[in-house]
Legacy VTK file of the C-alpha trace (Angstrom):
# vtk DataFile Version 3.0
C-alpha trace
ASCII
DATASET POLYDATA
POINTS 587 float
0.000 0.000 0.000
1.023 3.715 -0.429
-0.747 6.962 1.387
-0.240 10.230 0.430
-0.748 13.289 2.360
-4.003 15.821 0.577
-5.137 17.775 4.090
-3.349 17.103 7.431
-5.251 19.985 9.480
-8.168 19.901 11.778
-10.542 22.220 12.540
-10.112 25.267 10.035
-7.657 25.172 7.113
-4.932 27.454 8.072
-3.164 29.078 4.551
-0.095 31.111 5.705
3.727 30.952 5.801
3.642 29.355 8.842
1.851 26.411 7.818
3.735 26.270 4.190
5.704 22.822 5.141
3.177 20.837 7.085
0.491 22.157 5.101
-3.283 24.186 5.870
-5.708 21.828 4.331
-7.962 19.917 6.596
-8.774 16.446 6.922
-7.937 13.812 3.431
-5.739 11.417 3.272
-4.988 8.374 0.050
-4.480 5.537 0.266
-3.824 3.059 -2.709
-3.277 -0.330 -2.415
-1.303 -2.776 -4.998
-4.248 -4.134 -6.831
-5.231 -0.559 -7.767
-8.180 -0.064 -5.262
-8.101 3.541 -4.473
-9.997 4.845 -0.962
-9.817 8.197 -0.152
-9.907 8.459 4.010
-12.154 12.232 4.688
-12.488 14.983 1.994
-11.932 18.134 3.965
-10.286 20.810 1.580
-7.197 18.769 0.890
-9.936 17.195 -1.056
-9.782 19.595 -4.187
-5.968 18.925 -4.524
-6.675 15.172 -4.422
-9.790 15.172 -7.069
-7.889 17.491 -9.544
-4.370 15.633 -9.223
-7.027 12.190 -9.690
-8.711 14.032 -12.803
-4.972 14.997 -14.381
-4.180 11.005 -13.979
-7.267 10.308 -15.794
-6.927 11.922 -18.582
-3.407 10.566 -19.180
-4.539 7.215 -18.707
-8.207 7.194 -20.405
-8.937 5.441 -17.250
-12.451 7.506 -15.096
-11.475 8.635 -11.764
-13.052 6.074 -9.427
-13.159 5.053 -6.283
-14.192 4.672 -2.751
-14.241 7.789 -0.094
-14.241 6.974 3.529
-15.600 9.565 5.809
-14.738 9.280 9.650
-17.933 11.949 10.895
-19.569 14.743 8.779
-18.094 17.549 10.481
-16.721 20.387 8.121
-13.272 20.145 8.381
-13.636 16.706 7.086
-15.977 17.004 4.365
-15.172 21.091 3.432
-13.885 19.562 -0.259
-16.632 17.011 -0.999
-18.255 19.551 -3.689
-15.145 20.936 -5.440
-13.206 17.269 -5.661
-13.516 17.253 -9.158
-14.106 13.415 -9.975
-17.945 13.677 -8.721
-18.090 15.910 -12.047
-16.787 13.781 -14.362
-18.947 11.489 -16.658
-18.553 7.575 -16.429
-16.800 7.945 -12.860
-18.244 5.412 -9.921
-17.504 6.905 -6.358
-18.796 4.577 -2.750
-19.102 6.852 0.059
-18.782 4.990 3.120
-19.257 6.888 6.956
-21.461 6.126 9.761
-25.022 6.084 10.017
-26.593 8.603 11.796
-29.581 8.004 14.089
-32.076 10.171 12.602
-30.547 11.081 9.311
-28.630 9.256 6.528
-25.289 9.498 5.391
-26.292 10.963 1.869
-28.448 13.242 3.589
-26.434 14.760 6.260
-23.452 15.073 3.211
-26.189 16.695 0.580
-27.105 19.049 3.268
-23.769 21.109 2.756
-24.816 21.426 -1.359
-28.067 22.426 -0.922
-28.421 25.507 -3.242
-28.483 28.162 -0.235
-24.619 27.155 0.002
-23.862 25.421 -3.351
-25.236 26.014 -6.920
-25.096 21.795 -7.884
-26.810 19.731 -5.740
-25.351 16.037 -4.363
-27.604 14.515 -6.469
-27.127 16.229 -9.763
-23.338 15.388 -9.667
-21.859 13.400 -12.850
-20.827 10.830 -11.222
-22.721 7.763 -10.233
-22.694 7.810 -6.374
-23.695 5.171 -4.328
-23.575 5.601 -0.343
-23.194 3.229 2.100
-24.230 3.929 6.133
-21.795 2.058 8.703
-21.888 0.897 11.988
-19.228 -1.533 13.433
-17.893 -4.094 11.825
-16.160 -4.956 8.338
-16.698 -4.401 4.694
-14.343 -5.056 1.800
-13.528 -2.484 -1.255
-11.527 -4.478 -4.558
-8.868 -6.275 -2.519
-8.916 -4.261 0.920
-10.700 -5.592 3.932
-11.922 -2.619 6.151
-12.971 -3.134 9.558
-14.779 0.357 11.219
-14.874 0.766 15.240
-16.545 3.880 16.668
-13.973 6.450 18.084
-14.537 9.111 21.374
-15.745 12.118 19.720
-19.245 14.560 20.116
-20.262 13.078 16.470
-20.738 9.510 15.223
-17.293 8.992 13.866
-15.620 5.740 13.095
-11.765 4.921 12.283
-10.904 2.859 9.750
-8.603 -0.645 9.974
-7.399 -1.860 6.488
-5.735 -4.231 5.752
-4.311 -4.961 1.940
-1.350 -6.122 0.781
-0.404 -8.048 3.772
-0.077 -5.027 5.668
-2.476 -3.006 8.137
-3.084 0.559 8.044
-5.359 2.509 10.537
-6.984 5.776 10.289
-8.000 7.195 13.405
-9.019 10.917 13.428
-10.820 13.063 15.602
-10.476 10.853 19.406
-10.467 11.306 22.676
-9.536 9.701 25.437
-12.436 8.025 27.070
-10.601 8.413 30.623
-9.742 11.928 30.532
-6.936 11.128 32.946
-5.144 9.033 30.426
-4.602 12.582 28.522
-1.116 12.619 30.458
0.046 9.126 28.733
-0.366 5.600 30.911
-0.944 2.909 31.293
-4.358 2.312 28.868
-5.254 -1.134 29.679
-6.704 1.134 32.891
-9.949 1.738 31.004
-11.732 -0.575 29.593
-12.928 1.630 26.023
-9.645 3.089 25.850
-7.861 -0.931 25.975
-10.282 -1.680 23.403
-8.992 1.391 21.440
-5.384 -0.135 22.055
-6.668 -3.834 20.878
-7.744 -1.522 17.229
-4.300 -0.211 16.627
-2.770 -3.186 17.608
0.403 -4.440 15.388
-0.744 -2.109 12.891
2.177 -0.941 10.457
1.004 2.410 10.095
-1.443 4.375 12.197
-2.397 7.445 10.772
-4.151 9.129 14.159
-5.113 12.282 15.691
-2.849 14.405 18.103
-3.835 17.853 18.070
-2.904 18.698 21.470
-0.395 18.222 24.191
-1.642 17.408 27.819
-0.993 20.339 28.734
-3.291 21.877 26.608
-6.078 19.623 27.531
-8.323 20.445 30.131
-9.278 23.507 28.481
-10.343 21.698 25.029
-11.578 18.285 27.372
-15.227 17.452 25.519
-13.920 18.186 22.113
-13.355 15.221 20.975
-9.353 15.161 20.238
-6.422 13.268 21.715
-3.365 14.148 23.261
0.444 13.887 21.783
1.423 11.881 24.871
-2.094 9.377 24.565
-1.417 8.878 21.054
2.304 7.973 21.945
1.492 5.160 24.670
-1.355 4.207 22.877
0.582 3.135 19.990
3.596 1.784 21.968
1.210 -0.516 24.319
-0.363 -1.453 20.798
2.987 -2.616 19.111
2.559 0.295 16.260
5.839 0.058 13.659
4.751 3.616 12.230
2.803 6.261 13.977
1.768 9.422 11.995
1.036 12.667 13.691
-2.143 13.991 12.176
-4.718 16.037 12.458
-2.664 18.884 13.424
-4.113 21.872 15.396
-4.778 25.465 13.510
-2.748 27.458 15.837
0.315 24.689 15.438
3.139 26.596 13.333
5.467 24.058 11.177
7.964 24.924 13.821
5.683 24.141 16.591
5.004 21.093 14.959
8.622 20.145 14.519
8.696 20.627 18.729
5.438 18.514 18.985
7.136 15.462 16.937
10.376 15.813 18.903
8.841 15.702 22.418
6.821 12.375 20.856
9.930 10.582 19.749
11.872 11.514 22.925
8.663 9.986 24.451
8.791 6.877 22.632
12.547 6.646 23.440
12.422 7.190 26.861
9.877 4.087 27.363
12.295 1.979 25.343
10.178 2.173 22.041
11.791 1.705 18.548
8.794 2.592 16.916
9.020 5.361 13.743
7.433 8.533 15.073
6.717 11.322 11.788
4.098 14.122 11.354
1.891 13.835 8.392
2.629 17.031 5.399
1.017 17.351 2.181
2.121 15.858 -0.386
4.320 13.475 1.528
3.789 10.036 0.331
4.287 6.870 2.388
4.972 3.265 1.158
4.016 1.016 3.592
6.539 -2.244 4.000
5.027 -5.241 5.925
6.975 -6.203 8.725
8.395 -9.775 8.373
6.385 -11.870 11.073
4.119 -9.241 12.463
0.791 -10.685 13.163
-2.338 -9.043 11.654
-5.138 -9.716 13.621
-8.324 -12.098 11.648
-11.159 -9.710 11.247
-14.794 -9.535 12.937
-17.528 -11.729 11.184
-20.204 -8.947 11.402
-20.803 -6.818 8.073
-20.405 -3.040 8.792
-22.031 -1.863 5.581
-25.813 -1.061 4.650
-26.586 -4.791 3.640
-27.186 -6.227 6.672
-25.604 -3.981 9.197
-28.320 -0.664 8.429
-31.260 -3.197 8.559
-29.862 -4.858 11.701
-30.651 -0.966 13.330
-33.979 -0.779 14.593
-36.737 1.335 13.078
-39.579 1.364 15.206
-40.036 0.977 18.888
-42.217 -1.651 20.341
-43.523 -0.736 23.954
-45.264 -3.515 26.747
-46.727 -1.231 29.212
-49.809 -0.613 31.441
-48.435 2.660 32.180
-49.726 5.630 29.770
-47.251 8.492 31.122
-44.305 5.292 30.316
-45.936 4.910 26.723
-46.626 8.464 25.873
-43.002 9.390 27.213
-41.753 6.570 24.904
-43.263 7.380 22.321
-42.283 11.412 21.997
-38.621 10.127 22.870
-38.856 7.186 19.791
-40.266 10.361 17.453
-37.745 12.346 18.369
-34.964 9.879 17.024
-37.126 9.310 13.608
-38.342 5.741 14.947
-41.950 4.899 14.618
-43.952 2.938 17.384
-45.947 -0.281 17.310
-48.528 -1.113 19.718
-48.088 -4.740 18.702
-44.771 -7.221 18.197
-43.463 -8.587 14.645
-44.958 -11.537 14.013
-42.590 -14.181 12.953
-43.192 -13.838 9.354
-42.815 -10.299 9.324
-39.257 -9.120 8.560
-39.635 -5.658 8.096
-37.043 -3.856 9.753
-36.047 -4.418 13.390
-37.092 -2.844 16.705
-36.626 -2.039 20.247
-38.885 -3.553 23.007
-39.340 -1.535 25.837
-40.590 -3.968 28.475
-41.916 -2.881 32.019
-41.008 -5.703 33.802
-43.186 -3.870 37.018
-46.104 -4.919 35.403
-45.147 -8.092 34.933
-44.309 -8.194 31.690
-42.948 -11.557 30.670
-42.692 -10.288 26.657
-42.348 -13.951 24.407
-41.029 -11.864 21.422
-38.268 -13.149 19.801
-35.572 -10.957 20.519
-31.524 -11.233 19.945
-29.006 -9.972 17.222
-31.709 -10.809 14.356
-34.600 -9.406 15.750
-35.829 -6.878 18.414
-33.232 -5.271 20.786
-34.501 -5.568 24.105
-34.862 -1.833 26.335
-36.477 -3.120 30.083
-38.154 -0.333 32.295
-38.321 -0.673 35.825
-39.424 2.000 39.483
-36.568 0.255 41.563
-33.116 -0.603 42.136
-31.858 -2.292 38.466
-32.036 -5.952 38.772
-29.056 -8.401 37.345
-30.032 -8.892 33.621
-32.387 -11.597 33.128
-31.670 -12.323 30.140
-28.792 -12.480 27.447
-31.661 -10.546 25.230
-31.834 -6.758 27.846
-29.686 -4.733 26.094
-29.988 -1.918 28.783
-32.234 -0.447 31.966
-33.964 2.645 32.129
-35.377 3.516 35.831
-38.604 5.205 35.546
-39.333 8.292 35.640
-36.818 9.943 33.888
-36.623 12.914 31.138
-37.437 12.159 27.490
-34.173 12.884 27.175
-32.740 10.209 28.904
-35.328 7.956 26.987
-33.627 9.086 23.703
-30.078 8.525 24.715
-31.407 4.589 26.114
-33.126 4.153 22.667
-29.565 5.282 20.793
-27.536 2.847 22.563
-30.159 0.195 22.148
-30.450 0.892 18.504
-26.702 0.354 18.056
-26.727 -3.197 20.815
-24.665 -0.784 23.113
-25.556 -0.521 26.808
-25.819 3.548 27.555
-24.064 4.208 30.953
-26.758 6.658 32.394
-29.152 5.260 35.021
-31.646 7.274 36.947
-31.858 6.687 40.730
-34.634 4.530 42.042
-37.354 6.258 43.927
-37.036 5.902 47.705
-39.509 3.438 49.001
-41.087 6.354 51.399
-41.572 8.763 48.509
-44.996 10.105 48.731
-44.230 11.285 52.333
-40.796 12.429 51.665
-42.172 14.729 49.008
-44.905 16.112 51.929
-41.680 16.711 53.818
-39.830 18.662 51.792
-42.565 20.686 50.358
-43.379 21.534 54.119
-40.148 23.312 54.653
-41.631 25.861 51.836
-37.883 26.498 50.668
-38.575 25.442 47.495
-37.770 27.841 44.600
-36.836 30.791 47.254
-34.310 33.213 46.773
-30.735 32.812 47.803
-29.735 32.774 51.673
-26.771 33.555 52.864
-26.609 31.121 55.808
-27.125 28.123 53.215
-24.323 29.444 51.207
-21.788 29.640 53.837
-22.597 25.933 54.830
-22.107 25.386 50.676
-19.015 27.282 50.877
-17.423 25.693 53.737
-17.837 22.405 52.089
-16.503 23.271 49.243
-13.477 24.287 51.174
-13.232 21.563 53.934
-13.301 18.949 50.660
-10.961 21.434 48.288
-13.519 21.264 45.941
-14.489 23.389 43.190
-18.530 22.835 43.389
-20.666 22.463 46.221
-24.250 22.759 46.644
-27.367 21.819 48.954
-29.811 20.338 46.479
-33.587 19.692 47.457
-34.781 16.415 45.530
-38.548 17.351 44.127
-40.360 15.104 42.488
-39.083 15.298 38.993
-35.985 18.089 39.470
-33.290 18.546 41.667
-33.224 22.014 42.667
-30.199 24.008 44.240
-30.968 26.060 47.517
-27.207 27.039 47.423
-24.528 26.456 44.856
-20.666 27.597 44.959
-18.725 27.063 41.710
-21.712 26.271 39.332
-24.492 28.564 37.624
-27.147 25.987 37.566
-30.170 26.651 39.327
-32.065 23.192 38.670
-31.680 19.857 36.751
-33.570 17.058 35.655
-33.987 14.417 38.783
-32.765 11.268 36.195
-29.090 13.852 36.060
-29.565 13.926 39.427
-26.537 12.392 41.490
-28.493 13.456 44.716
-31.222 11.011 43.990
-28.811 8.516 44.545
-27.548 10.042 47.404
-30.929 9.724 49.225
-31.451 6.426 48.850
-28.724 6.026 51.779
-28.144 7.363 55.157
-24.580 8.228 54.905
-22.076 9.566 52.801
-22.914 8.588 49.470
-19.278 9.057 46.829
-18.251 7.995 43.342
-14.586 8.497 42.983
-14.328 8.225 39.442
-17.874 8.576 37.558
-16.753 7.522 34.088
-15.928 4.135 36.040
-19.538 4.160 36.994
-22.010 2.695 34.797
-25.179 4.803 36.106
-23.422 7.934 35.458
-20.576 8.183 32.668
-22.918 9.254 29.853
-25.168 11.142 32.418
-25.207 15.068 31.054
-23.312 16.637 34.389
-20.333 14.455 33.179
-20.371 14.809 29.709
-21.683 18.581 29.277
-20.227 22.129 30.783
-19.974 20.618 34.314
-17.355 17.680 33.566
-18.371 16.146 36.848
-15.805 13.384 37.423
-15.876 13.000 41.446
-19.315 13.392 43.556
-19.810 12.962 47.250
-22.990 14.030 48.858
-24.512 13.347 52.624
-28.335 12.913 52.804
-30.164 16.025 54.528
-32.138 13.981 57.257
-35.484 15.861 58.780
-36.145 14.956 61.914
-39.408 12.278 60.881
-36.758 10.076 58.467
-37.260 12.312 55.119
-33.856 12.155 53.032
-35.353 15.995 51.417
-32.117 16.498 49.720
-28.242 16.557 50.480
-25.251 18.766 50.984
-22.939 17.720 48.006
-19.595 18.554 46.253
-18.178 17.615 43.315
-14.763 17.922 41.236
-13.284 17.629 38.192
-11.072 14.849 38.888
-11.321 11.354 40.287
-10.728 11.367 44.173
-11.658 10.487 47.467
-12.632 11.807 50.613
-10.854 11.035 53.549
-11.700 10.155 57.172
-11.646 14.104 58.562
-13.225 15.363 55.363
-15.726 12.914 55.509
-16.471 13.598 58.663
-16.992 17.451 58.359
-19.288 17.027 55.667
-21.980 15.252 58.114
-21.205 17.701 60.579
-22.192 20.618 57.757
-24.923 18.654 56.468
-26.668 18.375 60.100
-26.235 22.418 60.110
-28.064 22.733 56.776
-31.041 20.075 58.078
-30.630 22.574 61.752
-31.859 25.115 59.112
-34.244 24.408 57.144
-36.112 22.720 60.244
-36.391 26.211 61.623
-38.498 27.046 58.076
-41.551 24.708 59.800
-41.334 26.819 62.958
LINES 1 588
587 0 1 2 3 4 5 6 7 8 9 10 11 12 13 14 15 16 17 18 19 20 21 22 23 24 25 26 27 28 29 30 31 32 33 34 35 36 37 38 39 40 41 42 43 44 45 46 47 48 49 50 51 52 53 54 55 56 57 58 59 60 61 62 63 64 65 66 67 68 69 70 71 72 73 74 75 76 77 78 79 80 81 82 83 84 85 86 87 88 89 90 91 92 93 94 95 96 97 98 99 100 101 102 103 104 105 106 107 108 109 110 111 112 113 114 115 116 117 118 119 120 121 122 123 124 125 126 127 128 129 130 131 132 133 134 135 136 137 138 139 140 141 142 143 144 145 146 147 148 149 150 151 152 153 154 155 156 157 158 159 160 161 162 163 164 165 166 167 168 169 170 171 172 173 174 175 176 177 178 179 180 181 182 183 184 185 186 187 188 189 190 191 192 193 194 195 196 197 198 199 200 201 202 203 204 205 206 207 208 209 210 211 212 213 214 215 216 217 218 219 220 221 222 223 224 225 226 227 228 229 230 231 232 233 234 235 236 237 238 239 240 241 242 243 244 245 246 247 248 249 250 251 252 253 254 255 256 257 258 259 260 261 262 263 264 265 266 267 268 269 270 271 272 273 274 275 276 277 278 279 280 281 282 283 284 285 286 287 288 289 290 291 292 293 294 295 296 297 298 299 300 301 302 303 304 305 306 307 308 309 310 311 312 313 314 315 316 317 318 319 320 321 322 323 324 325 326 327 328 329 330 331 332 333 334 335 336 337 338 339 340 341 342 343 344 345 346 347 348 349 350 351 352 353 354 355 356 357 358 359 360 361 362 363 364 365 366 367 368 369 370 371 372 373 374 375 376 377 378 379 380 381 382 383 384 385 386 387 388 389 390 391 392 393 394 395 396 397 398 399 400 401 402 403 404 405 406 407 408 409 410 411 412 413 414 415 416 417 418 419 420 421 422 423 424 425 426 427 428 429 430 431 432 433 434 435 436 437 438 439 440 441 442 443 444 445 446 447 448 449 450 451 452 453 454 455 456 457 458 459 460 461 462 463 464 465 466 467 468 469 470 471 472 473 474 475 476 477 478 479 480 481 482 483 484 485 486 487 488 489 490 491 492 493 494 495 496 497 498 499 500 501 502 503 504 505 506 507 508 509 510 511 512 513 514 515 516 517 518 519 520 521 522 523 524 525 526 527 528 529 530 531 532 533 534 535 536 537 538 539 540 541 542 543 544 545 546 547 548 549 550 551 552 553 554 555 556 557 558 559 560 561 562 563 564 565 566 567 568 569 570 571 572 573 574 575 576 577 578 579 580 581 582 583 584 585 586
């Protein structure tokens, strides 16, 4: 196989005499394998270079441009060149565009979208070319004499990276990743986390991994969320994964070519210093790259499943079939099944109906024993229950969702379940004394008042006893959490299924996570993944005096940690000074 260089920028393309060497084209990359089976990996602007260089070769060799175009997510940067790469304009061409399937919308329609005639005067479909897409999930797919195998990567959008393997070599394209444990930003040891081993076990004896590292560790915590990895990741990710050749990529639009010079030599003095032979570059246009098998290295046999849009697209579920007594459940289902473009059945498949695929949403309360056949051919199973999650019953439950909880939270469970992935967000249980715990804390009439300052000096001194940055005394209602006080966060109120709290109240003590994204009820929950970046919680139970848990005094951080013994301690000692309080409210 060769690759050449087209766009090694992310973000923005960045034109400029600081960017001459390295080059200020986003996102494209070719790759060409002996047989002659051309893919092109993203078609950000480094896209028009590519399709006019492609059109030049065709007319030398009376051979049409044509080819296969593999695109990792449909943000711009990688997908800026799709309508000028010339070849889509060229009679008798055949291009295969290959990315991953959105929930709601299509691959061809998220990538038309950008040539609708507000921003474009030829639409996607008038093109010369004859275009055929093809919507991925994970799994593999073959194009000419290259096997492909696709495995979602950390990043806001669907995006995959791409494993291929031709020639008796292995190449993988990895762009736009994060770290799924933030921590590992620094470099370590990856086998740590679970999704980030499994991110390890993609690369693994690869010859060549062409992968994102657009920042340094350093730079991190201020870009955390954005979906990018870290020099030093990237480095011990590749090391622990027996890489031959890692390539640099996806370089950052403030990087100079001198700052990117410094960037490579801190990641080969990295690779050194762990006792690491591997060859460390940074990918620049027009650079091309033959890629040598290495004699003995072991290329790993490829999944069975197909990843392309025959099976794999009719495998995802479109409609949602829901098994419940409960018409707030059902009605709540069905705005959240809507919402992701699914339609809803009252009634199961028969066995002769093959029609798509579907979720069940089973409330097992109710005593729902559903007989429909579900597994990998059929419906993906979604159970609803009011108390603690049970062990899964069966091989068949996908996932949980603790009712009630936000639409929102419905639509993230139906996502997961629509791709057979387990989403990591459970809502808390409702305390077996709930009615009268509600009578409670609505008695204190504290309830949406303004701002005291005796609550926020008990918030405060929290925070500080714990060297925190958030505390807060949150009130559990019966469908928000609402904060009386909060030091070192903005929000006034959030959903009770984001509610950490309503776990907290469930106990009598101390309730902590030291590490959420370790936790499977809250590592996809919105306090972690949005503005907050929750990563540590600890909250003690505000106890009135007849047994109501109303609410707790909490803090949180944005870091794994955990209390200790004196900390601990002074937190139930605050937390009896807040219930002190808003006792005095019922006279």
């Amino acid at each position: 196989m060769r690759i050449r260089y087209w766009g090694t920028r992310g973000s923005v393309p960045t034109p400029g005499p600081g960017t001459v060497r390295h080059g200020g084209n986003t996102s494209c990359v070719e790759v060409r394998t002996d047989g002659g089976t051309l893919l092109v990996l993203d078609c950000g602007t480094g896209g028009r270079l590519l399709g006019q260089a492609l059109v030049d070769e065709s007319q030398g060799s009376g051979v049409p441009p044509s080819g296969a175009l593999l695109i990792g997510h449909t943000h711009w940067d990688h997908i800026h060149g799709l309508p000028f790469f010339a070849p889509l304009f060229v009679e008798g061409t055949r291009w295969d565009i290959y990315g991953p399937r959105g929930l709601v919308r299509t691959l061809d329609s998220v990538l038309a979208g950008q040539m609708e005639y507000q921003y474009f005067p030829v639409a996607l479909d008038e093109v010369a070319a004859e275009v055929r897409f093809h919507d991925l999930v994970e799994g593999v797919f073959e194009v000419g004499d290259a096997s492909i195998r696709t495995q979602y990567l950390n990043h806001p959008a669907l995006t995959v990276g791409y494993r291929i393997e031709a020639d008796g070599a292995t190449v993988v394209y990895s762009s736009d990743h994060e770290p799924f444990d933030a921590a590992l930003a620094a470099g370590g040891d990856l086998s740590a986390s679970a999704d980030d081993a499994r991110h390890v076990a993609f690369l693994a004896d690869a010859d060549v991994v062409v992968h994102d590292a657009q920042y340094l560790a350093s730079e991190y915590e201020a870009k955390r969320g954005w979906g990018h990895s870290t020099m030093e990741y990237v480095v011990d990710a590749a090391l622990e994964a027996g890489v031959a050749h890692l390539v640099l990529y996806h370089h950052d639009p403030s990087r100079t070519d001198a700052d990117l010079d410094a960037l490579l030599t801190n990641a080969r003095d990295r690779a050194r210093a762990a006792g690491g032979s591997m060859t460390i570059t940074a990918a620049t246009e027009g650079e091309e790259l033959v890629v040598t098998p290495r004699v003995g290295a072991v290329h790993h046999a490829a999944v069975d499943r197909s990843a392309t849009d025959s099976p794999a697209v009719e495998d995802l579920p479109t409609y949602v079939v829901v098994e419940t007594d409960d018409p707030a459940f059902a009605s709540a289902v069905r705005r959240a099944a809507e919402a992701e473009g699914l339609s809803v059945r009252l009634d199961a498949p028969g066995a002769a109906d093959t029609e798509g695929r579907g979720v069940m949403v089973v409330d097992v309360d109710a005593g729902s024993t559903s007989s429909y056949e579900t597994g990998p051919d059929r419906l993906a199973m979604l159970a609803m229950t009011r108390r603690g999650v049970p062990p899964l019953l069966t091989e068949s439950v996908s996932d949980w969702v603790v009712w009630p909880c936000s639409v929102a939270q419905l639509r993230t469970k139906l996502r997961a379940a629509m791709l057979r992935r387990a989403s990591r967000w459970l809502a808390a249980p409702l305390p077996a004394d709930e009615d009268k715990r509600l009578r409670s804390l609505r008695s204190l009439q504290v309830l949406d008042t303004e701002p005291e300052e005796r609550f926020d000096r008990y918030a405060e001194l929290a925070r500080r006893a714990t060297s925190t940055p958030i505390a807060l005394v949150t009130l559990v209602d019966e469908d928000r959490q609402w904060f009386k006080a909060r030091v070192g966060s903005d929000v006034v109120e959030s959903h009770r299924d984001e509610s950490f709290c309503a776990h907290a109240i469930l106990g009598d003590d101390v309730f902590q996570v030291p590490d959420v994204l370790a936790d499977a009820r809250f590592a996809d929950n919105p306090a972690v993944t949005g503005p907050m970046h929750v990563r540590f919680y600890a909250g003690v139970p505000l106890v009135l005096g007849d047994g109501s848990r109303v609410g707790t005094l909490c803090v949180a951080d944005h870091r794994p940690r955990l209390l200790h013994d004196a900390q601990v301690a002074e937190l139930r000692r605050l937390a009896a000074l807040v219930v002190g309080e808003l006792e005095r409210e019922r006279g």
